[in-house]
GUKOLTI-674499 format. One line per 2 residues: number of its first residue (from 1); their letters; for each residue x, y, z of C-alpha. Coordinates in steps of 0.1 Angstrom, whole numbers, plus 5000, padded with zeros to 4 digits. Each point is the difference from the previous one (the first is absolute). Example, Ala and Ser with C-alpha at 12.3 -4.5 7.8 and 13.67 -1.06 7.14 Angstrom:
1	as	5123:4955:5078 | 5014:5034:4993;
END
This chain:
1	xx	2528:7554:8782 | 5003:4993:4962;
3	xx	4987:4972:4981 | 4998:4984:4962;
5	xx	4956:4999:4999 | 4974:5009:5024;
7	xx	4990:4962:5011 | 5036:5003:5018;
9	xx	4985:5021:5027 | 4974:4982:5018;
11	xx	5026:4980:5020 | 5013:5035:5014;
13	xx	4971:5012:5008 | 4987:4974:5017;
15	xx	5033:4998:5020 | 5001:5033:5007;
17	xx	4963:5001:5013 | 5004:4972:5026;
19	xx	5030:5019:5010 | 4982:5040:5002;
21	xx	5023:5011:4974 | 4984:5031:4984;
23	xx	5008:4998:4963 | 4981:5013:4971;
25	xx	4994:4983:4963 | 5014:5022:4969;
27	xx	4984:4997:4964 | 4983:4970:5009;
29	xx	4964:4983:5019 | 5009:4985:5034;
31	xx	4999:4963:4993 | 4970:4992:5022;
33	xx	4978:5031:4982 | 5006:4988:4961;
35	xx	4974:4988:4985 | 5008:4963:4994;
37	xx	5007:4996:5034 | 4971:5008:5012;
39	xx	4978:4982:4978 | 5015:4969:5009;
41	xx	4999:5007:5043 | 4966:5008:4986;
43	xx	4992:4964:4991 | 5017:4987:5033;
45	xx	4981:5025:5019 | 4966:4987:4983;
47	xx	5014:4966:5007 | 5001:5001:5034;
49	xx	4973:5019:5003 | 4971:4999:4973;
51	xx	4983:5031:5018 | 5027:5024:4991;
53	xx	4974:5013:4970 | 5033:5028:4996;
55	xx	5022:4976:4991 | 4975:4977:4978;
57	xx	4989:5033:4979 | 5036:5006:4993;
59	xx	5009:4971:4984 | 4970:4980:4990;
61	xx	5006:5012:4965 | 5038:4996:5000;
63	xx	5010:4986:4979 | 4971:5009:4976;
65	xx	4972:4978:5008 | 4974:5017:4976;
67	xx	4981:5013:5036 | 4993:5033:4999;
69	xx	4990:5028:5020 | 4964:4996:4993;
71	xx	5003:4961:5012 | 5017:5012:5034;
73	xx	4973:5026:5007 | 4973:4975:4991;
75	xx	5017:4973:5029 | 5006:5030:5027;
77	xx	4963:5008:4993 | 4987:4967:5006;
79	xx	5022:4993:5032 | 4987:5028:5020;
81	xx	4965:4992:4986 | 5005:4963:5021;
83	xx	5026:5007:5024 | 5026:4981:4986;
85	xx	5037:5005:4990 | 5007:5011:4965;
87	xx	5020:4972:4998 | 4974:4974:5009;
89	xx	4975:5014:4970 | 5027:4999:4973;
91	xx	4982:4973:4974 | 4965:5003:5012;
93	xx	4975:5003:4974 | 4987:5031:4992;
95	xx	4976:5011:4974 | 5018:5035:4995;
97	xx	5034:4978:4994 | 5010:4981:4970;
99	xx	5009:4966:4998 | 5036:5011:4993;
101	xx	4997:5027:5031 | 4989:4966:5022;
103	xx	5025:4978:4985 | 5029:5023:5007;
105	xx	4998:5011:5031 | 4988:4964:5012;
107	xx	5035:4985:4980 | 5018:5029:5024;
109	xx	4983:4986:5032 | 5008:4968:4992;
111	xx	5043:5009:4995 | 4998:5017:5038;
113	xx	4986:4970:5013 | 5025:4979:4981;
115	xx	5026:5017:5016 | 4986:5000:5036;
117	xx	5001:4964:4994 | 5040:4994:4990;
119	xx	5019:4986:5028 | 5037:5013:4991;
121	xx	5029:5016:5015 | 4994:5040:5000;
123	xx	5021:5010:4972 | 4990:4971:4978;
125	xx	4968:5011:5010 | 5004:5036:4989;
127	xx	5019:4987:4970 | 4970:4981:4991;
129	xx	4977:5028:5007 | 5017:5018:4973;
131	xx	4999:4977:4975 | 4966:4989:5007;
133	xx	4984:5033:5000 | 5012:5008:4966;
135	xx	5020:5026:5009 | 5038:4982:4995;
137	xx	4981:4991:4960 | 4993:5038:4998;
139	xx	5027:5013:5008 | 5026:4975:4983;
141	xx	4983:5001:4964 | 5005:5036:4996;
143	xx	5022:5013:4977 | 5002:5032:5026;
145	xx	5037:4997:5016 | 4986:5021:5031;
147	xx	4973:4972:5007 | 5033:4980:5001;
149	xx	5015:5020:5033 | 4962:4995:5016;
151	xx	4998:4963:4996 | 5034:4998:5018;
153	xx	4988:5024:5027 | 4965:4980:5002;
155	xx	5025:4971:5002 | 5022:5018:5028;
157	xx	4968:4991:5019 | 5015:4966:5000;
159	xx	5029:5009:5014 | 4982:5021:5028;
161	xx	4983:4974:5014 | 5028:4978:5004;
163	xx	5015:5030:5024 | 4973:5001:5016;
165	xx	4988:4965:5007 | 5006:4977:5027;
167	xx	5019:4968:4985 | 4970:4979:4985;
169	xx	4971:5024:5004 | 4970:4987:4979;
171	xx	4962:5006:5000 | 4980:5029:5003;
173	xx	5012:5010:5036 | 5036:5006:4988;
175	xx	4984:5021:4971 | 4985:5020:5022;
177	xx	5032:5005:5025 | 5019:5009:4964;
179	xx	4974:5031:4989 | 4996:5010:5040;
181	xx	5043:5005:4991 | 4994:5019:4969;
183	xx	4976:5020:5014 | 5025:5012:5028;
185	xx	5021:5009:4970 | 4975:5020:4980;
187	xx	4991:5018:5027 | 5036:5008:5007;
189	xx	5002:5010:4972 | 4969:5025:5000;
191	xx	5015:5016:5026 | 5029:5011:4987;
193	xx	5006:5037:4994 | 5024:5014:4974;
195	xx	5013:5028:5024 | 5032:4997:5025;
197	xx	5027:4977:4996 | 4999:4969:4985;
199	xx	5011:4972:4976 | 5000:5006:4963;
201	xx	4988:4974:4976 | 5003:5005:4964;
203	xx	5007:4977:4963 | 5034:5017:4990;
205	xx	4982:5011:4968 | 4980:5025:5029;
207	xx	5033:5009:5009 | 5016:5016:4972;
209	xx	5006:5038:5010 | 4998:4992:5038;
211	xx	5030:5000:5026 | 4999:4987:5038;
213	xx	5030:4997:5024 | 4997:4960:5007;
215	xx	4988:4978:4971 | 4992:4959:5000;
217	xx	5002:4986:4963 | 4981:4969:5008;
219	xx	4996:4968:4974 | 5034:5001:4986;
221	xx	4994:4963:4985 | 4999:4988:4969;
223	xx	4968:5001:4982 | 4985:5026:5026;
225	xx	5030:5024:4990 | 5007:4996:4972;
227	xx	4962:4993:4996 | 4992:4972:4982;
229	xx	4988:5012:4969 | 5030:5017:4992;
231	xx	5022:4969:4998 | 4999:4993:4965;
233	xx	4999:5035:4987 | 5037:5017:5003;
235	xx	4980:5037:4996 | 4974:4987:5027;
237	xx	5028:4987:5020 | 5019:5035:4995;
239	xx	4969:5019:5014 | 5003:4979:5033;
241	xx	5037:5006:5003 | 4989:5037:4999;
243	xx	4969:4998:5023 | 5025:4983:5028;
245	xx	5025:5029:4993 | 4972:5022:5007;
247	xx	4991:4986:5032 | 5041:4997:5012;
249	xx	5002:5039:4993 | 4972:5013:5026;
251	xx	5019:4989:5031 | 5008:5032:5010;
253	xx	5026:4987:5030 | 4988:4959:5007;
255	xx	4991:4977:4969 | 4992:4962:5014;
257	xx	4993:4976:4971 | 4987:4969:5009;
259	xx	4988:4964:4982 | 4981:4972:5008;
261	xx	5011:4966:5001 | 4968:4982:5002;
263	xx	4964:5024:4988 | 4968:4986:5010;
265	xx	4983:5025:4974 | 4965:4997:4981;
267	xx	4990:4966:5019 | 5036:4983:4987;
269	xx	5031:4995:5015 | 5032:5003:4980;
271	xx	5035:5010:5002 | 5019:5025:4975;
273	xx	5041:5009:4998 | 5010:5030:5014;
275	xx	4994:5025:4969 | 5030:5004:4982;
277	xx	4999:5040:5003 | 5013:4992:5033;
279	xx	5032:4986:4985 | 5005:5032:4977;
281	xx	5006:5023:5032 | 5037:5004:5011;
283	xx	5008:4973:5029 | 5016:5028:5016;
285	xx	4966:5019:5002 | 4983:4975:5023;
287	xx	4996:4990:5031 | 4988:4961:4996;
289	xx	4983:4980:5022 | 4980:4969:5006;
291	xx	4985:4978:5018 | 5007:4962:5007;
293	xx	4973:4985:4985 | 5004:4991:4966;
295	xx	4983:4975:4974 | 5013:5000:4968;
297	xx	5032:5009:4979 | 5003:5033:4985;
299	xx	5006:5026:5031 | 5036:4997:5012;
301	xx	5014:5006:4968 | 4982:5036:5008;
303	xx	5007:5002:5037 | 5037:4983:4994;
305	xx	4993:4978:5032 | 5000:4963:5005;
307	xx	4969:4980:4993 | 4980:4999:5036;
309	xx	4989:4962:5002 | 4966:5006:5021;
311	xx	4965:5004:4981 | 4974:5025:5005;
313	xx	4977:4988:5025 | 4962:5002:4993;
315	xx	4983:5023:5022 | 4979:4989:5030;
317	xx	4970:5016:4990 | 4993:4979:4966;
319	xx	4992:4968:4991 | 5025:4973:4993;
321	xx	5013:5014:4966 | 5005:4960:4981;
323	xx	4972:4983:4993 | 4995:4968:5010;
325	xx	4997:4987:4961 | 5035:4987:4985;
327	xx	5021:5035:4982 | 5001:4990:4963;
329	xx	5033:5006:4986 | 5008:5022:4966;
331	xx	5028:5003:4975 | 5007:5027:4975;
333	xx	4972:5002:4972 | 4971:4986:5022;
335	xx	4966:5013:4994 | 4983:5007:5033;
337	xx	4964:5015:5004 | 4996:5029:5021;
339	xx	4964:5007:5017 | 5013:5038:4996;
341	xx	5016:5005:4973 | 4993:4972:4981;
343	xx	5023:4975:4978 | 5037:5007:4994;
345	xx	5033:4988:4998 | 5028:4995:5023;
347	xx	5031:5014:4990 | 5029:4994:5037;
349	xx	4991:4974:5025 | 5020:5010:5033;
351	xx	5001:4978:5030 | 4989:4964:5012;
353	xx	4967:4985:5015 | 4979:5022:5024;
355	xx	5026:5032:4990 | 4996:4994:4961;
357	xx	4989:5033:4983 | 4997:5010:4963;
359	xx	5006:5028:4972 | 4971:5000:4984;
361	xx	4985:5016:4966 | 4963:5008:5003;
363	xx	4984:5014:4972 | 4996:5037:5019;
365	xx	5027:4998:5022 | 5029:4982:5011;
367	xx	4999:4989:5037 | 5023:4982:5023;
369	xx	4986:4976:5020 | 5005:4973:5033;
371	xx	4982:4972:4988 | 4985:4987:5029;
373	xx	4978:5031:5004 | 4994:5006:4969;
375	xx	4966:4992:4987 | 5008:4982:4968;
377	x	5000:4965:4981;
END
């Protein structure tokens, strides 16, 4: 299984541990083991459960919080000297501590019990958990593009917990039932073995050189592939036709390419066309299909079929999608104000009401979004 960047693959691996699918992860971290992940199921962890001292030394510093390692030692020494939990002695007075040590640690206390306190739906919870904490700041301001791909998979946490949710889960009890459903997954996951048959999982870039006798090119959308970036730039642009000729030629004997028509992806849910590489290959090479479900223009002049009148139903599991607040509506050349990526500019309205999405130009990417999940002003 093929696809454009690595955040692309926690939605198969989750799928294929619930189902005992043995697959294993080329060139990349398993979603649930990168490192941005985990410090933020470290803050839920902590959240539900302020004796997790694991979880609370992994992130009480992250982002930098100016507490060091000296500070930390200092608390754990003072908690088993009374008894009590590290978190409980984070802020006492101490006279081998600063006033900086004290006032640090006692401003981290004080965000956890913030947070124990909201009363939100769980993925505006774990939305505001990232934002809260710092981390969404951190990771948005950086110049880094890589720290770019980990904010949309701390985001994809987002997504996750509206799979995994029943509809209108709130509090701390439905926190808790998400991480116990994480947890099945990481440990799934740990007990994977690379040997025997199984699934392959790999970024066409880790694919270049490779062969296998049945390939699925997955993300054949606009702005996913072709990524996003490369829009603008015709050499960029270039580089993904060749990276999606790459992929075509290591079907050995099966090759089944595939596109979504709506991706809940790094906590937002938006739709894309059907990437136009799809329309360079010979009609007579494929076998098309698709399904009845269809919600905005742009497919059947791919698929050659007539426009299917039924919308995609949301599923059981989540919340109702539309908010309860009136949809604003946008014309071309609106500024909206993105709690992601910031301010930008919308360049193609398509649609009416409750189905309106927009084209928009963000200053570090340019995203498609449905408007009423988008978090944005």
């Amino acid at each position: 299984v093929f696809y454009r960047i690595n955040a692309q693959s926690r939605i198969f691996e989750d799928v294929f541990n619930k189902r005992q699918i043995p697959y294993r992860l080329i060139g990349g971290v398993r979603f649930y083991a990168r490192k941005e992940v985990k410090d933020i199921l470290a803050y839920l962890r902590l959240i539900v459960n302020p004796q997790d001292s694991v979880s609370l030394q992994r992130i009480i510093n992250v982002p930098p919080r100016g507490i060091g390692d000296r500070t930390i030692t200092k608390y754990a020494q003072l908690a088993a000297q009374t008894g009590a939990n590290l978190f409980d002695t984070l802020g006492a007075e101490t006279a081998e501590l600063n006033k900086r040590a004290v006032q640090s640690t006692s401003a981290f206390k004080k965000l956890i019990q913030d947070l124990q306190n909201l009363d939100l739906l769980l993925p505006e919870f774990i939305d505001a958990v990232i934002h809260k904490s710092g981390y969404h700041e951190l990771l948005a301001a950086s110049a880094d593009e890589s720290d770019f791909e980990r904010l949309e998979n701390v985001l994809e946490l987002v997504s996750i917990s509206r799979e995994y949710t029943s509809a209108g889960a709130s509090g701390r009890q439905a926190l808790a039932e998400f991480l116990e459903q994480i947890s099945l997954m990481t440990d799934a996951d740990n007990a994977k073995t690379e040997s025997g048959d199984a699934v392959t999982l790999m970024t066409i870039h880790s694919a270049k050189g490779l062969e296998f006798p049945v390939v699925f090119l997955t993300g054949l959308e606009e702005k996913v592939l072709p990524h996003f970036r490369s829009l603008n730039e015709t050499a960029q642009l270039e580089e993904e036709r060749r990276l999606c000729y790459v992929a075509i030629t290591r079907a050995q004997e099966q090759l089944f390419l595939s596109a979504a028509r709506i991706r809940s992806q790094a906590g937002e849910t938006s739709y894309n066309e059907i990437s136009r590489f799809v329309a360079e290959i010979p009609a007579e090479l494929l076998d098309k299909k698709e399904t009845a479900a269809r919600l905005f223009g742009g497919y059947t002049d791919y698929l050659n079929a007539p426009a299917p009148q039924t919308k995609i139903p949301p599923r059981a599991s989540r919340p109702a999608a539309t908010p309860a607040k009136t949809i604003p509506h946008y014309t071309v050349g609106d500024t909206v104000l993105h709690d992601t990526f910031g301010e930008g500019r919308v360049l193609k309205v398509f649609g009416k009401g409750a189905e309106q999405a927009l084209e928009i130009q963000f200053a570090r990417a340019r995203k498609s979004l449905l408007v009423k999940y988008a978090k944005m002003n």
